[in-house]
mmCIF file of the N, C-alpha and C atoms, coordinates in Angstrom:
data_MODEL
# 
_entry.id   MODEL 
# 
loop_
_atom_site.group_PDB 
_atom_site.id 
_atom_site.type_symbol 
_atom_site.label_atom_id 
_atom_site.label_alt_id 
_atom_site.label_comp_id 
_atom_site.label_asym_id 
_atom_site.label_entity_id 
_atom_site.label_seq_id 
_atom_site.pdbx_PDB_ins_code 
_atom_site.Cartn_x 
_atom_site.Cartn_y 
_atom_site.Cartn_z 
_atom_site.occupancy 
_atom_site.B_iso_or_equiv 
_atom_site.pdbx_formal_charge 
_atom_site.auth_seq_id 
_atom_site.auth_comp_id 
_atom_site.auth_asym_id 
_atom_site.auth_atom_id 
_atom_site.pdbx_PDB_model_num 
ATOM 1   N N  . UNK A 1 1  ? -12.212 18.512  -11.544 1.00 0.00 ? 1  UNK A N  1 
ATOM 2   C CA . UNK A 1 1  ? -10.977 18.278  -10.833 1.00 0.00 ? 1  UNK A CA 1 
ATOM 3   C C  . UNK A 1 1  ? -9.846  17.966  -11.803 1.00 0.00 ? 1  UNK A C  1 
ATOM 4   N N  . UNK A 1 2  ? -9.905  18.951  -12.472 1.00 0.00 ? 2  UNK A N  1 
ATOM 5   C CA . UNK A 1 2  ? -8.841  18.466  -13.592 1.00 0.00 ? 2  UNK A CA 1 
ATOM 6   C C  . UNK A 1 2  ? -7.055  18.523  -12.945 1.00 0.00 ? 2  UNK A C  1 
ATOM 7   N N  . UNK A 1 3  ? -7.301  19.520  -11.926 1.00 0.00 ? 3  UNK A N  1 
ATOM 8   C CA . UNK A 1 3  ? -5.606  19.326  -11.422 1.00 0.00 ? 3  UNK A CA 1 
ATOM 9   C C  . UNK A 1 3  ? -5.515  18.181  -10.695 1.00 0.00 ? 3  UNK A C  1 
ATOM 10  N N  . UNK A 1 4  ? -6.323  17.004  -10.781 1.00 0.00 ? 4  UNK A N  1 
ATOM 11  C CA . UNK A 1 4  ? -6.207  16.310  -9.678  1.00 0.00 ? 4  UNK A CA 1 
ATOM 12  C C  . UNK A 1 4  ? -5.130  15.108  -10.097 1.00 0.00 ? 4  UNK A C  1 
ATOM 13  N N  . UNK A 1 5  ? -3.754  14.607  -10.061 1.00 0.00 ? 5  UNK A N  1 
ATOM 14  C CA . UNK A 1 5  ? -3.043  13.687  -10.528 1.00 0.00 ? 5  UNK A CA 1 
ATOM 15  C C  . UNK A 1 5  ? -3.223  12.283  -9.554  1.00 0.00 ? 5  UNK A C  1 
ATOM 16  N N  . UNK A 1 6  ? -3.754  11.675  -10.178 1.00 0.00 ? 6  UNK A N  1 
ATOM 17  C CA . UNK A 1 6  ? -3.559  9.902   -9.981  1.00 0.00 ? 6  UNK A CA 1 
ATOM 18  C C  . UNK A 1 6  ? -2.335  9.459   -9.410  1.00 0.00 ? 6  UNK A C  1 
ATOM 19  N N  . UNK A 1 7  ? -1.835  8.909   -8.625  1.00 0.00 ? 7  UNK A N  1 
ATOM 20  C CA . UNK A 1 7  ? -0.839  8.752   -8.546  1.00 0.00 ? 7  UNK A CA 1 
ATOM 21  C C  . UNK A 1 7  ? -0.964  6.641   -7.851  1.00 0.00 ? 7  UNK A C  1 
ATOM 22  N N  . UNK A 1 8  ? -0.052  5.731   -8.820  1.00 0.00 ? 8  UNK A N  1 
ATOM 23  C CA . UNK A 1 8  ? -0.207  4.338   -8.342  1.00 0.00 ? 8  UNK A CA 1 
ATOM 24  C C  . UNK A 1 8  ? 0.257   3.958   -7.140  1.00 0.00 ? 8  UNK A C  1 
ATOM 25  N N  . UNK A 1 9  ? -0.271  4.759   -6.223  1.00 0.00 ? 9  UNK A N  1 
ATOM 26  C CA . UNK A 1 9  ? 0.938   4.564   -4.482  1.00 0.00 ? 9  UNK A CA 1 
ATOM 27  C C  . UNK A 1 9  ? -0.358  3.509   -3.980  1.00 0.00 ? 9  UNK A C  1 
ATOM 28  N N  . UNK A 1 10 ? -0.247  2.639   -3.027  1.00 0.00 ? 10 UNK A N  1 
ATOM 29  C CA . UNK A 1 10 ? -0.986  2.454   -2.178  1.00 0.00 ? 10 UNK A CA 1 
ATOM 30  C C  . UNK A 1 10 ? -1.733  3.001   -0.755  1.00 0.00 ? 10 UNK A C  1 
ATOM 31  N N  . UNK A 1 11 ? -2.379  3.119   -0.684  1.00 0.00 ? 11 UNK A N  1 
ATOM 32  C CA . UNK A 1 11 ? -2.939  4.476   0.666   1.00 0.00 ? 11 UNK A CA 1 
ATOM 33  C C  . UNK A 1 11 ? -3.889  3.243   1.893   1.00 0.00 ? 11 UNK A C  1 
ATOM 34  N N  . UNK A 1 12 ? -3.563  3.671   3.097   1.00 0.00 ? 12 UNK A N  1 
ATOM 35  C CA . UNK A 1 12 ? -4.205  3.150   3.874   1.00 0.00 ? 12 UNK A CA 1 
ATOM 36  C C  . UNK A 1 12 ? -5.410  4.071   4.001   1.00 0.00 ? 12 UNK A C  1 
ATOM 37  N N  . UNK A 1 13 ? -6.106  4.850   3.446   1.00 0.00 ? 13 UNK A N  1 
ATOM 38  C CA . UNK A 1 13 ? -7.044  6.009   3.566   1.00 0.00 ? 13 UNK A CA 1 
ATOM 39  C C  . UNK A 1 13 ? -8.201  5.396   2.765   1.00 0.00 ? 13 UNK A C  1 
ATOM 40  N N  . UNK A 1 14 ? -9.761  5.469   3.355   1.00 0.00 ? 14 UNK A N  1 
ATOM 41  C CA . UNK A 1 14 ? -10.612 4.987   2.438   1.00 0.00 ? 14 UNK A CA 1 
ATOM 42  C C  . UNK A 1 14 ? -11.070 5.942   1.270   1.00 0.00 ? 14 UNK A C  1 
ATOM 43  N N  . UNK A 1 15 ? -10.777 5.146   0.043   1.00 0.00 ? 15 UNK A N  1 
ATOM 44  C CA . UNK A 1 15 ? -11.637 6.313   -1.200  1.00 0.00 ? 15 UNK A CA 1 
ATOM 45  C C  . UNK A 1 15 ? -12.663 6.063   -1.614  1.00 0.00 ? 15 UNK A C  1 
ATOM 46  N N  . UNK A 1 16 ? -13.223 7.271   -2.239  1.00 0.00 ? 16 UNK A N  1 
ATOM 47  C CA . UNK A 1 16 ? -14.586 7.189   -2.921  1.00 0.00 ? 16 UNK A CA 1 
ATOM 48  C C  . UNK A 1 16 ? -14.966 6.172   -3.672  1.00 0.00 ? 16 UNK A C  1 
ATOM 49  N N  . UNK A 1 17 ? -16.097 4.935   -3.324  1.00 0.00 ? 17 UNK A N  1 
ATOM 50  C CA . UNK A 1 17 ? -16.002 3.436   -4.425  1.00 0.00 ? 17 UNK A CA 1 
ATOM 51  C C  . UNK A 1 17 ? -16.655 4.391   -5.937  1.00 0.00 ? 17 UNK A C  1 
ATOM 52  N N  . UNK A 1 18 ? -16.769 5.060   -6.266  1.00 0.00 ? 18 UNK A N  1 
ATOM 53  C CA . UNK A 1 18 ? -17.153 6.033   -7.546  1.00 0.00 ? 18 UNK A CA 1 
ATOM 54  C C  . UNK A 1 18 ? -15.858 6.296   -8.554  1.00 0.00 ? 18 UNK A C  1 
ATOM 55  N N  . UNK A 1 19 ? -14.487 6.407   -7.556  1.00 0.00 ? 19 UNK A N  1 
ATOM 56  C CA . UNK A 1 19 ? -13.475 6.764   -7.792  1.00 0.00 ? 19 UNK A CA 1 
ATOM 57  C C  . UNK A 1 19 ? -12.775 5.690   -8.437  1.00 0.00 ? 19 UNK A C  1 
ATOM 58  N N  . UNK A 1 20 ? -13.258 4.579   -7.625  1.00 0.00 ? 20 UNK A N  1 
ATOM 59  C CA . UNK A 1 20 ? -12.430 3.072   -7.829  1.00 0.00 ? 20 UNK A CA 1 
ATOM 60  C C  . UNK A 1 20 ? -12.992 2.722   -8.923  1.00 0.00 ? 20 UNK A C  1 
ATOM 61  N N  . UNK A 1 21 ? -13.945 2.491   -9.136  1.00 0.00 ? 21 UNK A N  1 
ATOM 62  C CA . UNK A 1 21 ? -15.062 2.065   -10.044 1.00 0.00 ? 21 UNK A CA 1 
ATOM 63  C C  . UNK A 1 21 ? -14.658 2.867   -11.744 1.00 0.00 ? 21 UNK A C  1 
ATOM 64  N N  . UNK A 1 22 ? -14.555 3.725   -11.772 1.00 0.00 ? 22 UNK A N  1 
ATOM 65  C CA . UNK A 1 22 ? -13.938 5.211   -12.581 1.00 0.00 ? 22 UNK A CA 1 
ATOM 66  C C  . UNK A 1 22 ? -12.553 4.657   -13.262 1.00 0.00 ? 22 UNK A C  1 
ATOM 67  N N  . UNK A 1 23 ? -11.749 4.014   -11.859 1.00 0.00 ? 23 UNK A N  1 
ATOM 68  C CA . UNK A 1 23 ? -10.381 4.017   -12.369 1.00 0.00 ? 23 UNK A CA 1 
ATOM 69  C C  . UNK A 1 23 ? -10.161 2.110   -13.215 1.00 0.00 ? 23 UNK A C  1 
ATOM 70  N N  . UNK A 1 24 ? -11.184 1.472   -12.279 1.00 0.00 ? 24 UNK A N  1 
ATOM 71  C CA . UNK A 1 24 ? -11.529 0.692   -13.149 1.00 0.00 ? 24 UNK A CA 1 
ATOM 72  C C  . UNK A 1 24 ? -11.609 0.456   -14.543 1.00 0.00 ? 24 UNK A C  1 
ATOM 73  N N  . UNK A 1 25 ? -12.932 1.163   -14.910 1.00 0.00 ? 25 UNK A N  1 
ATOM 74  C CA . UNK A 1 25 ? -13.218 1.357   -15.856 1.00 0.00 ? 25 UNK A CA 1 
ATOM 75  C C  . UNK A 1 25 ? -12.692 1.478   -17.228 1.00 0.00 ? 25 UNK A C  1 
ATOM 76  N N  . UNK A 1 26 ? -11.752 2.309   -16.902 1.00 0.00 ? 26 UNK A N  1 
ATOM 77  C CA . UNK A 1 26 ? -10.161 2.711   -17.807 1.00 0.00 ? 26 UNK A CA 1 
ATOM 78  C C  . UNK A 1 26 ? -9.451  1.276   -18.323 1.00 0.00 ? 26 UNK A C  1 
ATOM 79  N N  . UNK A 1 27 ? -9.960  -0.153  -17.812 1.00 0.00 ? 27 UNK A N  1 
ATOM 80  C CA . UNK A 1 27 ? -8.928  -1.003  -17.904 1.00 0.00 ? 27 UNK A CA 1 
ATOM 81  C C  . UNK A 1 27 ? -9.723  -2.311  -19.013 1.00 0.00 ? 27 UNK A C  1 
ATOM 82  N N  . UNK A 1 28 ? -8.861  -2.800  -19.522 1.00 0.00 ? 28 UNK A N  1 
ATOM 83  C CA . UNK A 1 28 ? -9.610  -4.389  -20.101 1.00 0.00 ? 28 UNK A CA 1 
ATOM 84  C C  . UNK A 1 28 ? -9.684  -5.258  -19.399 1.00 0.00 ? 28 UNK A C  1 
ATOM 85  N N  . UNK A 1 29 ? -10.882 -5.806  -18.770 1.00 0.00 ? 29 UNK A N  1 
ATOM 86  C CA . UNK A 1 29 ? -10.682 -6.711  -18.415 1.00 0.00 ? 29 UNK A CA 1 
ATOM 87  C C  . UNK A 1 29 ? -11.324 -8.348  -19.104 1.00 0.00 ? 29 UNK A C  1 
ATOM 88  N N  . UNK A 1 30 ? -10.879 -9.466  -18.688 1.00 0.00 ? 30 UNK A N  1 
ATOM 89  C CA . UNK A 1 30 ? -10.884 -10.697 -19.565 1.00 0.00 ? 30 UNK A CA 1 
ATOM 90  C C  . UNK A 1 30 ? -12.173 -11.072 -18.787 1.00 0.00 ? 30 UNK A C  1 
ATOM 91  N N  . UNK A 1 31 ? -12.456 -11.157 -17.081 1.00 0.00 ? 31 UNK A N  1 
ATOM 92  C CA . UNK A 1 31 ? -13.203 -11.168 -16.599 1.00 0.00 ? 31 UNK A CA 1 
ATOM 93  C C  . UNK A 1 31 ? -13.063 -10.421 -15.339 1.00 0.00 ? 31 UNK A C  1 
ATOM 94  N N  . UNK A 1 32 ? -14.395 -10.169 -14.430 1.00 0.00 ? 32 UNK A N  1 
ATOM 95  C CA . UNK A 1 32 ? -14.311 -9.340  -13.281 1.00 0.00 ? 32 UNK A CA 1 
ATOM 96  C C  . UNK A 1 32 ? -15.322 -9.686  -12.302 1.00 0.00 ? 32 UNK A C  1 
ATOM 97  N N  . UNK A 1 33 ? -14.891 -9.815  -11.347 1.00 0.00 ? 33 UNK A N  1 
ATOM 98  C CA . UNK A 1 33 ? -16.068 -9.861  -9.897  1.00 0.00 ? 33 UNK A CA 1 
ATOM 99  C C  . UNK A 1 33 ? -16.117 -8.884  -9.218  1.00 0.00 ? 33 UNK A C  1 
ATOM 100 N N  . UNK A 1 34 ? -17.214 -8.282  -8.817  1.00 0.00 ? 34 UNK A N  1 
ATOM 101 C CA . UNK A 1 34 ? -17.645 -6.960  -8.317  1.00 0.00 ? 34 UNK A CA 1 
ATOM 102 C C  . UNK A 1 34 ? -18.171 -7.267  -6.482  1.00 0.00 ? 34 UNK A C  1 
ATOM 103 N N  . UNK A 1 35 ? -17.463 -7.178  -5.706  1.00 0.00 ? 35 UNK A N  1 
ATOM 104 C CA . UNK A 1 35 ? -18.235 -7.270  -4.255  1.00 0.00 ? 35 UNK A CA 1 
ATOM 105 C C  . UNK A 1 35 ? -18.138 -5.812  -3.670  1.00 0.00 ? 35 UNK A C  1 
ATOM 106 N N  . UNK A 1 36 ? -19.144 -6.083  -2.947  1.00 0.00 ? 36 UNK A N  1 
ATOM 107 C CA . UNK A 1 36 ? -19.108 -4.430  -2.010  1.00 0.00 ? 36 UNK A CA 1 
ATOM 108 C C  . UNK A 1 36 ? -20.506 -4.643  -1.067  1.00 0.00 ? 36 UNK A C  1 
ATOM 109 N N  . UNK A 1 37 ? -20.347 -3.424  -0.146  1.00 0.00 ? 37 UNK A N  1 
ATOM 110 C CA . UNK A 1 37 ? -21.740 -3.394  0.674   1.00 0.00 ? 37 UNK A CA 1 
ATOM 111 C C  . UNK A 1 37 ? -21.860 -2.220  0.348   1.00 0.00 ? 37 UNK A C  1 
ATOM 112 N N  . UNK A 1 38 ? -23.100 -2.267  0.422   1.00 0.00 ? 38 UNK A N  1 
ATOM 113 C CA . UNK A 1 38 ? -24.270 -1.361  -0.416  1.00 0.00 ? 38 UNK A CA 1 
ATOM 114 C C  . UNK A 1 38 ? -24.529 -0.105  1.565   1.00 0.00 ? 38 UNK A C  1 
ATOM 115 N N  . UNK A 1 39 ? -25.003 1.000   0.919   1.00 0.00 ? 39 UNK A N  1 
ATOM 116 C CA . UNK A 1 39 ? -25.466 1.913   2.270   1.00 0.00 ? 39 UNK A CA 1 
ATOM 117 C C  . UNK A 1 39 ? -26.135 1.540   3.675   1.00 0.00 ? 39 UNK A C  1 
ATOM 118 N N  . UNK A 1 40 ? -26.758 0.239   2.823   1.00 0.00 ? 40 UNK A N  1 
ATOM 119 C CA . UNK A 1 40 ? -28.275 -0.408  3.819   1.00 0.00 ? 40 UNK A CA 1 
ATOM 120 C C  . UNK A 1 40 ? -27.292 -1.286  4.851   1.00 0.00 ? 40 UNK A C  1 
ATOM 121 N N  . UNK A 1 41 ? -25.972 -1.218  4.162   1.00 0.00 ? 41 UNK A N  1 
ATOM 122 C CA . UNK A 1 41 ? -25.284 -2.950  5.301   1.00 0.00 ? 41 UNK A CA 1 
ATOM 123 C C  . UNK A 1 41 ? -25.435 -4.185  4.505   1.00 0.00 ? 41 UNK A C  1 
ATOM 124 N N  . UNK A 1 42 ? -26.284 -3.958  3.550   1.00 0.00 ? 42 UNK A N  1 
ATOM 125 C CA . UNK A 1 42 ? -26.178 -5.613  2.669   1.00 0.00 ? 42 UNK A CA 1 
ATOM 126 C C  . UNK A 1 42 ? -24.524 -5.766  1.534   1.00 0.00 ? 42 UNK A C  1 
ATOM 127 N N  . UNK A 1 43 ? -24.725 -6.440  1.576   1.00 0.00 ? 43 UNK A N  1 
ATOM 128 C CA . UNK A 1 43 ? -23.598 -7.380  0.625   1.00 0.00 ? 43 UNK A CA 1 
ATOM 129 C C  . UNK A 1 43 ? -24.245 -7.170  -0.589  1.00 0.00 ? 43 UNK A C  1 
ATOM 130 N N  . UNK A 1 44 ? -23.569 -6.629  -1.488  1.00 0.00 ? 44 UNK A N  1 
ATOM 131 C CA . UNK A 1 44 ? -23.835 -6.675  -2.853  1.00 0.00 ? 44 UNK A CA 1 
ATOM 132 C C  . UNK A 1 44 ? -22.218 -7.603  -4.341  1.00 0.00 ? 44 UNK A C  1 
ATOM 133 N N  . UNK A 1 45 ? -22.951 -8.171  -5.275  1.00 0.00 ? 45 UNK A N  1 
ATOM 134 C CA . UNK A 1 45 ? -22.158 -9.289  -5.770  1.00 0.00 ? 45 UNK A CA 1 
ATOM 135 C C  . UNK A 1 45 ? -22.706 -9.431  -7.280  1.00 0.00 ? 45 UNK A C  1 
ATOM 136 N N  . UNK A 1 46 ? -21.495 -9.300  -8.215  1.00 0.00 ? 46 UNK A N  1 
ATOM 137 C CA . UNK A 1 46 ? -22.183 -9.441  -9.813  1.00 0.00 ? 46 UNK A CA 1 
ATOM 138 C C  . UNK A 1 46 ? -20.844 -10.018 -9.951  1.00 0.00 ? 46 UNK A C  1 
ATOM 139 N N  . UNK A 1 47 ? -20.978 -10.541 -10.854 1.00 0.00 ? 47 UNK A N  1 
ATOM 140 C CA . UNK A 1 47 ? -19.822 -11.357 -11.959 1.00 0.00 ? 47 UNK A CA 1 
ATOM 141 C C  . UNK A 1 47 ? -20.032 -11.625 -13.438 1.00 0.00 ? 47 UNK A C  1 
ATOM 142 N N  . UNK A 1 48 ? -18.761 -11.625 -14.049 1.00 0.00 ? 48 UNK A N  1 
ATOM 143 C CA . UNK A 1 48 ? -19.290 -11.754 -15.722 1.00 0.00 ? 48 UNK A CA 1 
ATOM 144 C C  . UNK A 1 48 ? -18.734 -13.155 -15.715 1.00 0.00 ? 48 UNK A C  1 
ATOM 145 N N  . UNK A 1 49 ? -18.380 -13.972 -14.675 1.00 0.00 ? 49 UNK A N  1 
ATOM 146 C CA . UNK A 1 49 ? -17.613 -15.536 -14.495 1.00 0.00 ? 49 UNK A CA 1 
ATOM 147 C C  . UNK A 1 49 ? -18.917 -16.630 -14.196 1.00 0.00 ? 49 UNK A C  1 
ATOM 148 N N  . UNK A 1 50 ? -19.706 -17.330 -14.825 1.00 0.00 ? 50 UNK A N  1 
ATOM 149 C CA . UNK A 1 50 ? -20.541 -18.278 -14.298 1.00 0.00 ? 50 UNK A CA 1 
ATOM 150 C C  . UNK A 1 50 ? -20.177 -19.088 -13.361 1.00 0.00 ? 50 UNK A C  1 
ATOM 151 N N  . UNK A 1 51 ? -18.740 -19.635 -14.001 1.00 0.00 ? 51 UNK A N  1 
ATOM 152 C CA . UNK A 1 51 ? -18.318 -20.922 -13.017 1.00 0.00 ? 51 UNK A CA 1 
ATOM 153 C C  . UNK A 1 51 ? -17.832 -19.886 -11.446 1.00 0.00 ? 51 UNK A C  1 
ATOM 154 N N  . UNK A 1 52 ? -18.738 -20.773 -10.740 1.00 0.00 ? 52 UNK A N  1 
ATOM 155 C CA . UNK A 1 52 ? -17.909 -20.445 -9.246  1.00 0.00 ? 52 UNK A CA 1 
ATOM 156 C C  . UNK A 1 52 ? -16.913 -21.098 -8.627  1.00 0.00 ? 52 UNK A C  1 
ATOM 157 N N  . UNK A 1 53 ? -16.129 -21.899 -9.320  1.00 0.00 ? 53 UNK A N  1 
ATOM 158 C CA . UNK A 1 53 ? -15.152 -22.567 -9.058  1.00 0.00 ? 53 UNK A CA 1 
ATOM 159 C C  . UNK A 1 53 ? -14.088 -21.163 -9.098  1.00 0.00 ? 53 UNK A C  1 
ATOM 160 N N  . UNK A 1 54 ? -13.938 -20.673 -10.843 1.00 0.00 ? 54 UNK A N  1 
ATOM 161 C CA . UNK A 1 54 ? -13.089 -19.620 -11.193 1.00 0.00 ? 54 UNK A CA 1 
ATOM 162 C C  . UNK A 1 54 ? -13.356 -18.479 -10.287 1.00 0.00 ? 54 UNK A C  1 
ATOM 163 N N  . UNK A 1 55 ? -14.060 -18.473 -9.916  1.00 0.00 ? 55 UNK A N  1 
ATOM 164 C CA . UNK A 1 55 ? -14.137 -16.739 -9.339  1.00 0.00 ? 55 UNK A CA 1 
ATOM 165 C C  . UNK A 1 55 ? -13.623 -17.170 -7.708  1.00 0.00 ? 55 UNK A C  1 
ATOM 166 N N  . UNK A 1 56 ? -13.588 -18.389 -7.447  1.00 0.00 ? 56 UNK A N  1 
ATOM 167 C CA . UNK A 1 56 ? -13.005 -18.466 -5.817  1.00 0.00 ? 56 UNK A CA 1 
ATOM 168 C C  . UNK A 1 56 ? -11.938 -18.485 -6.271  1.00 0.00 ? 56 UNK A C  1 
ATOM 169 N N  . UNK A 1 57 ? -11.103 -18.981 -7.548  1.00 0.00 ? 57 UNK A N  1 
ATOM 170 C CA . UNK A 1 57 ? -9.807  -19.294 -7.659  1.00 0.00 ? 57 UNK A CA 1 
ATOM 171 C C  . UNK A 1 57 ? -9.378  -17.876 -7.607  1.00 0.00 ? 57 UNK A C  1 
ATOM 172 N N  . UNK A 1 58 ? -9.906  -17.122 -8.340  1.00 0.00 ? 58 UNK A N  1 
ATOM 173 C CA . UNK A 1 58 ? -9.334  -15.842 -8.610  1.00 0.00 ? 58 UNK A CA 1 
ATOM 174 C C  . UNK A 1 58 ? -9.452  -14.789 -6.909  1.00 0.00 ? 58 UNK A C  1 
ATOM 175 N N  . UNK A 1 59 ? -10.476 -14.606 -6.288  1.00 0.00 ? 59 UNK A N  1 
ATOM 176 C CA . UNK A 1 59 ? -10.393 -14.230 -5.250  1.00 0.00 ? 59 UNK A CA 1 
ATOM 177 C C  . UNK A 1 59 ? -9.387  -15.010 -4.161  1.00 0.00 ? 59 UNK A C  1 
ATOM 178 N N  . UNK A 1 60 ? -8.680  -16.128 -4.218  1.00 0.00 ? 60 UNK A N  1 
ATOM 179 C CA . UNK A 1 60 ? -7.869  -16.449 -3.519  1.00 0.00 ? 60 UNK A CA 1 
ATOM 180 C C  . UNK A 1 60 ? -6.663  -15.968 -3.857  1.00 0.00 ? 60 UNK A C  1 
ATOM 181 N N  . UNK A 1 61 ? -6.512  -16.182 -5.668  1.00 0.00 ? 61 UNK A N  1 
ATOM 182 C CA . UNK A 1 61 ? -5.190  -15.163 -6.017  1.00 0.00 ? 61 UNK A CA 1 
ATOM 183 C C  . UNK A 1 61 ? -5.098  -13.613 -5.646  1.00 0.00 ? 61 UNK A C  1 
ATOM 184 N N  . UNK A 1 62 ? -6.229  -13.029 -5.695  1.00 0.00 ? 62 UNK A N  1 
ATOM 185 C CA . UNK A 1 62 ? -6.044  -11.640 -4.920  1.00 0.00 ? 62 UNK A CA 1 
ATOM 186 C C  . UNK A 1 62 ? -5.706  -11.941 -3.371  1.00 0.00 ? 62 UNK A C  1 
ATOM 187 N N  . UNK A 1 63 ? -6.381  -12.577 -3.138  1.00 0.00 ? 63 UNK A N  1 
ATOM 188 C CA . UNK A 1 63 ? -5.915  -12.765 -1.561  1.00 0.00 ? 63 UNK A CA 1 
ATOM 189 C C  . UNK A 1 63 ? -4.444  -12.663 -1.030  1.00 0.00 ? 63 UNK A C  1 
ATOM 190 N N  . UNK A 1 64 ? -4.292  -14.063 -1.967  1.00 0.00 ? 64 UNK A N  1 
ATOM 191 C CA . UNK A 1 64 ? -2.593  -13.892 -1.585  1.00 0.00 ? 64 UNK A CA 1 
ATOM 192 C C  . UNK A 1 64 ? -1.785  -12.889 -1.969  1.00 0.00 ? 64 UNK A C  1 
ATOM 193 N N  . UNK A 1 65 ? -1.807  -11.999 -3.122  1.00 0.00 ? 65 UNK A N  1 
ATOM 194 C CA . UNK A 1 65 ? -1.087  -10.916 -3.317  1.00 0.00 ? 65 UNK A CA 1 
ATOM 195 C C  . UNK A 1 65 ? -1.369  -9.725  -2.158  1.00 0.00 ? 65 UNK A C  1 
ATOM 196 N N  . UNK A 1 66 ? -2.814  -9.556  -1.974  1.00 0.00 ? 66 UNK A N  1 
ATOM 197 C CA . UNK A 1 66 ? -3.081  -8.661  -0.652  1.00 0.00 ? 66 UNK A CA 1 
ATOM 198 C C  . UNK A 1 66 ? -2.343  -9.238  0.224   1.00 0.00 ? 66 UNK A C  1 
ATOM 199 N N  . UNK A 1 67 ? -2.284  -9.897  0.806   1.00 0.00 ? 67 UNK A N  1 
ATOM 200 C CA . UNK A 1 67 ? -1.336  -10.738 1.738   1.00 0.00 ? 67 UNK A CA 1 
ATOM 201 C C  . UNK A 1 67 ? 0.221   -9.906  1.806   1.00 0.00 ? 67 UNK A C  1 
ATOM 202 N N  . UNK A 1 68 ? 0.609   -11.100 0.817   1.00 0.00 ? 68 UNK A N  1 
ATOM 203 C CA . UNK A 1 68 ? 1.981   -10.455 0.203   1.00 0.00 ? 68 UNK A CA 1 
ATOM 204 C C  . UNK A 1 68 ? 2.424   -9.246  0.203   1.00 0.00 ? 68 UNK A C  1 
ATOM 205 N N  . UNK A 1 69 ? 1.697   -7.978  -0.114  1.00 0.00 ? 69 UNK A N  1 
ATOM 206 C CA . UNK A 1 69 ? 1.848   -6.905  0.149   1.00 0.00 ? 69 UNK A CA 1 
ATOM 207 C C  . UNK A 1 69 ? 1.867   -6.284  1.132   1.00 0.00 ? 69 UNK A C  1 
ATOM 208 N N  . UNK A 1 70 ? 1.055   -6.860  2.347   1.00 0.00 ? 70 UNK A N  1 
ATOM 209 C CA . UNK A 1 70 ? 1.103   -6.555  3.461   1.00 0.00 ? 70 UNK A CA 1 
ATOM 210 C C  . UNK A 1 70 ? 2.234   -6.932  4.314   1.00 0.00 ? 70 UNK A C  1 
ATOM 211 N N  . UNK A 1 71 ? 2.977   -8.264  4.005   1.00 0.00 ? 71 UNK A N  1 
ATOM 212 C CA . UNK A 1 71 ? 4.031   -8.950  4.399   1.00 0.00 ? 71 UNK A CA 1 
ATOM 213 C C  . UNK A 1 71 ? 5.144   -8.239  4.157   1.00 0.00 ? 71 UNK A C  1 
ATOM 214 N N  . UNK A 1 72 ? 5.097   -7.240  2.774   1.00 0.00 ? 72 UNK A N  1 
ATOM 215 C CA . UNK A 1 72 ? 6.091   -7.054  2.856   1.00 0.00 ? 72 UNK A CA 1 
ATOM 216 C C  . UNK A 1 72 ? 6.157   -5.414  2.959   1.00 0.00 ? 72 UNK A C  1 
ATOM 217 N N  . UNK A 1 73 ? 5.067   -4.880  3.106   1.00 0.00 ? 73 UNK A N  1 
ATOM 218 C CA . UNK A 1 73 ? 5.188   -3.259  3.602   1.00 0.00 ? 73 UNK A CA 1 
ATOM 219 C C  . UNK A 1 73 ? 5.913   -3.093  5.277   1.00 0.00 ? 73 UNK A C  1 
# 
């Protein structure tokens, strides 16, 4: 798919988690938490963060920016 251009828009459309994961990949990160459900319906969960203090802090900061974005689309 080489004609295929990326483009940073936001989409209400679900994409391929292969795709996300892919575009991920491309990035540095300092640390990262991984959630998703798996085919079966289970909850699946990895982290490179031990403390679970940090990784709620950080999922609340995504929160609120998801938020935010929604507030203001």
């Amino acid at each position: 798919m080489s004609n295929v251009v990326e483009l940073p828009v936001i989409t209400t459309l679900p994409l391929d988690p292969k795709r996300v994961l892919a575009g991920a990949s491309e990035r540095e990160f300092d640390r990262v938490v991984l959630i998703g459900r798996l085919q079966d319906g289970s909850e699946y969960f990895a982290s490179s963060e031990p403390d679970g203090g940090t990784i709620l802090w950080d999922m609340e900061r995504v929160r609120h920016a998801l938020m935010k974005i929604a507030d203001d689309a």
